[in-house]
C-alpha positions in Angstrom: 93.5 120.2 138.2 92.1 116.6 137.9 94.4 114.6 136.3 91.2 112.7 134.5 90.0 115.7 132.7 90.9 115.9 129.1 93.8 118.2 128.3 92.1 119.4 125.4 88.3 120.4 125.4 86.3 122.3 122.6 82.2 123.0 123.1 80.4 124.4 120.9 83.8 126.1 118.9 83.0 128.1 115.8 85.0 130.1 113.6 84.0 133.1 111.3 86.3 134.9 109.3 84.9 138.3 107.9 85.1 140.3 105.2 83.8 143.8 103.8 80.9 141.9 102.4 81.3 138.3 103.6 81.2 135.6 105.9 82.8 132.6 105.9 82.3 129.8 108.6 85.5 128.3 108.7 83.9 126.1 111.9 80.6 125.1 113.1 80.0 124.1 116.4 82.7 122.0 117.3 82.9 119.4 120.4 86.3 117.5 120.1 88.0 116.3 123.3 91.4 114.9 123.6 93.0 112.8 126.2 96.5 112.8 127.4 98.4 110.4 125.8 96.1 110.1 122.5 97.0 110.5 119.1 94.1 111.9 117.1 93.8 112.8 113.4 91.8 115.5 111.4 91.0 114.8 108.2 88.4 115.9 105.7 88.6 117.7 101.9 90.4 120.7 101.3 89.3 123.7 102.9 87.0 121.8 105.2 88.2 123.7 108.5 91.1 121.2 109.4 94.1 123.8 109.9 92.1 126.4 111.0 91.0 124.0 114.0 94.9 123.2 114.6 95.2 126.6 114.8 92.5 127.5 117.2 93.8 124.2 119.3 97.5 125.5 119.0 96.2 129.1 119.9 97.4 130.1 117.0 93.9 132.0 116.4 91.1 132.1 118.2 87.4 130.9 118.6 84.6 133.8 118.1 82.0 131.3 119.4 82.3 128.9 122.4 84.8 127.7 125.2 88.4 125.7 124.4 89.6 124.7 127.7 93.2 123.2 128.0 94.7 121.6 130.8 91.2 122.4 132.4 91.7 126.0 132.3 89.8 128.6 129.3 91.8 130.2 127.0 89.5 132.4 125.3 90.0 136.1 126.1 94.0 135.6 126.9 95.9 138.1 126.2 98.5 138.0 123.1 101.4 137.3 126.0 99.8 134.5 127.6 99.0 132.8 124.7 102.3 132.9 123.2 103.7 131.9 126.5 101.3 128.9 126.6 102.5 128.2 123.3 106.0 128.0 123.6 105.7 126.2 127.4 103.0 123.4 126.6 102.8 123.1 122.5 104.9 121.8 119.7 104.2 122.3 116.1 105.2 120.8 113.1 104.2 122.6 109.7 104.0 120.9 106.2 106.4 123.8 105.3 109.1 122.7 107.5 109.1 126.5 108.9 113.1 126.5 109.7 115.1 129.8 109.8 117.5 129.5 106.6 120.4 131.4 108.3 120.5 129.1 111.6 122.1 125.8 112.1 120.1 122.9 112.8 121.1 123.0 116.3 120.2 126.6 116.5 116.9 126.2 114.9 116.0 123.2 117.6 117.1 125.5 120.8 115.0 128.4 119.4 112.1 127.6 122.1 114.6 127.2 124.9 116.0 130.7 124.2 112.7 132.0 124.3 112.1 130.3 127.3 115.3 131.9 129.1 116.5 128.4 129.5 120.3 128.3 131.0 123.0 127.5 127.9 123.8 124.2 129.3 120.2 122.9 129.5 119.5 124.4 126.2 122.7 122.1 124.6 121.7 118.9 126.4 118.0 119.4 125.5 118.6 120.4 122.0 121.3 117.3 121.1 119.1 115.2 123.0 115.6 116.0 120.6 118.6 115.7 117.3 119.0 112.6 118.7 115.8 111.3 119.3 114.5 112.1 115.6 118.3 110.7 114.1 119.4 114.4 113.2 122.2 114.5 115.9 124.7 113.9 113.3 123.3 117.1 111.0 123.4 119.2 114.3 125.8 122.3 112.2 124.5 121.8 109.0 121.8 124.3 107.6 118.2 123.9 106.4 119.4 124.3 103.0 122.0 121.8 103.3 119.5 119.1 104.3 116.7 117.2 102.5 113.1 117.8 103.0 112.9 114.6 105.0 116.1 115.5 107.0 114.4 119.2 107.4 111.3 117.8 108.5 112.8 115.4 111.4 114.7 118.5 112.8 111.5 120.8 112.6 110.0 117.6 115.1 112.8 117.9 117.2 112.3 122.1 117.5 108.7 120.9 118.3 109.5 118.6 121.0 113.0 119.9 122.4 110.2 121.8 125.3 108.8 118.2 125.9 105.6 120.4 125.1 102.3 118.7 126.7 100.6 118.3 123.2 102.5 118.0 119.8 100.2 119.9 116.7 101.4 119.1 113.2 99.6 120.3 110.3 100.0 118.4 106.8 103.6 117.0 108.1 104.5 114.8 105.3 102.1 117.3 102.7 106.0 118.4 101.2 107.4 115.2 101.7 107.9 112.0 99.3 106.4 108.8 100.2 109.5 107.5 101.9 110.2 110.5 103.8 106.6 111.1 104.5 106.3 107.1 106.0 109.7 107.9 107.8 107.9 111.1 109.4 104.8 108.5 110.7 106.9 106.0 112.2 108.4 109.2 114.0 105.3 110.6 115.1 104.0 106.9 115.8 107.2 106.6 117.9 106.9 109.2 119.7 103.5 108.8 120.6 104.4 105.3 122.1 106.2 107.3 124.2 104.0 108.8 126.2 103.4 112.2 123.6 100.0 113.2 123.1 99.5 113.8 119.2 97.0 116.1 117.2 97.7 116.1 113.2 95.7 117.0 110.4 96.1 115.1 107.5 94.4 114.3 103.6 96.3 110.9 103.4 93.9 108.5 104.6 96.2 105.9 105.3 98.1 108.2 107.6 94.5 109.4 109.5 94.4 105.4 110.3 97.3 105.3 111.7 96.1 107.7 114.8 94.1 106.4 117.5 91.1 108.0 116.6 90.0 109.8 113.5 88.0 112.9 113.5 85.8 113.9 110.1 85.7 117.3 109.1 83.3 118.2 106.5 82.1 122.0 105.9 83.6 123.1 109.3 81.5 120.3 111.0 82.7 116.7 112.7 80.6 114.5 110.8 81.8 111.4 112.1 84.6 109.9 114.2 86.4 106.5 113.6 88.5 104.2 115.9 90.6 101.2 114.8 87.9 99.0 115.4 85.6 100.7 113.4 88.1 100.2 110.3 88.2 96.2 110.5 
C-alpha cells in the first residue's frame, strides 16, 4: 500500500434506493477523497444524501454505481463478514442518537468492539478506561446510559468509537440531540482528537460546526456542489 494514497476514495459513487414503483437517487456521482489525518465535514439540507454517504463510507450500505476504495483496496462486492470485520477493525461511529445499550454499564458499552474483536480481558480494561479517560467519562465508568446526560452519553458513545483506535472516526449529526453547550463540548472533542492525529468524517446542518473541519464538502440533491477550505471562508 502507498502510504500517499488517500485512505478514503469515492469515483463516480451513486446510490439508488428502489421501490415497487420508484426510484430515488439518494447519490449522484460522487468523487470525494480523504486524506489521513483530515477532518472533513458534510453538509447540505435535509435529505440531501449526507447520511446515506456516511453510510456508504462507513460500509454501512453500499454503492450500486461506482468504486469506494479504502486503505487503497475496493470494497464493493465484500461479503457481509468482511465488511463488518472492516468495520469493527478500522471504523468508529458516533450517531446523533447516542446508540448505547440501556442495560450495559458505561464501561461495558465502550469494550463492546474489543469483545467483538476477541481482544484478551486485560487489554480490553486498559483500552476501555483509557478511551473514558480521554473523552472525561472515566469517572462514570459503572454508571448506565440512563443515568447519564445526553452530553455525558454522547462523550462515552466517542470513546466506544475510538476505544479500537479505528483508522477513520464517522459521526453522523453528533451534537443533532445535544444542547448548545453539550453540542460545543462534543466539537472541542472531536477538534481534540483530530489534533491528535484521528482522521475525522462528520455530517453536519450546523454551519458553524461544518467550519470548523478542515474542509467542507456541499451536498445538494445527492451531488457535491462545491467544497470550501478555511481560506475560502475569510
Amino acid at each position: 500500500m502507498n502510504d500517499k494514497e488517500p485512505l478514503i476514495e469515492l469515483s463516480g459513487v451513486g446510490k439508488v434506493f428502489y421501490t415497487e414503483d420508484l426510484e430515488t437517487h439518494a447519490l449522484s456521482d460522487v468523487h470525494l477523497d480523504i486524506e489521513r489525518g483530515e477532518f472533513v465535514s458534510i453538509a447540505g439540507p435535509s435529505g440531501c444524501g449526507k447520511s446515506t454517504l456516511l453510510s456508504i463510507i462507513g460500509l454501512l450500505d453500499d454503492a450500486t454505481a461506482g468504486e469506494y476504495r479504502l486503505e487503497g483496496e475496493a470494497v464493493h462486492g465484500l461479503s457481509i463478514g468482511d465488511r463488518a470485520r472492516i468495520r469493527n477493525q478500522a471504523i468508529g461511529f458516533v450517531f446523533q442518537a447516542f446508540n448505547l445499550i440501556g442495560d450495559l454499564t458505561v464501561f461495558e458499552n465502550v469494550e463492546l468492539p474489543l469483545v467483538y474483536r476477541d481482544t484478551r480481558t486485560a487489554e480490553r480494561k486498559d483500552r476501555a478506561n483509557a478511551a473514558l479517560k480521554r473523552v472525561g467519562m472515566l469517572h462514570r465508568a459503572r454508571h448506565f446510559p440512563a443515568q447519564l446526560s445526553g452530553g455525558q452519553q454522547q462523550r462515552a458513545a466517542v470513546a466506544r468509537a475510538i476505544v479500537g483506535d479505528p483508522l477513520i472516526l464517522l459521526a453522523d449529526e453528533p451534537t443533532g440531540n445535544l444542547d448548545s453547550n453539550n453540542g460545543e463540548a462534543v466539537m472541542d472533542l472531536l477538534g481534540e482528537l483530530h489534533a491528535d492525529g484521528a482522521t475525522v468524517c462528520m455530517v453536519t446542518h450546523h454551519p458553524r460546526y461544518a467550519d470548523m473541519a478542515q474542509r467542507t464538502v456541499h451536498l445538494f440533491d445527492g451531488r457535491i456542489v462545491r467544497e470550501a477550505t478555511p481560506a475560502d471562508r475569510v
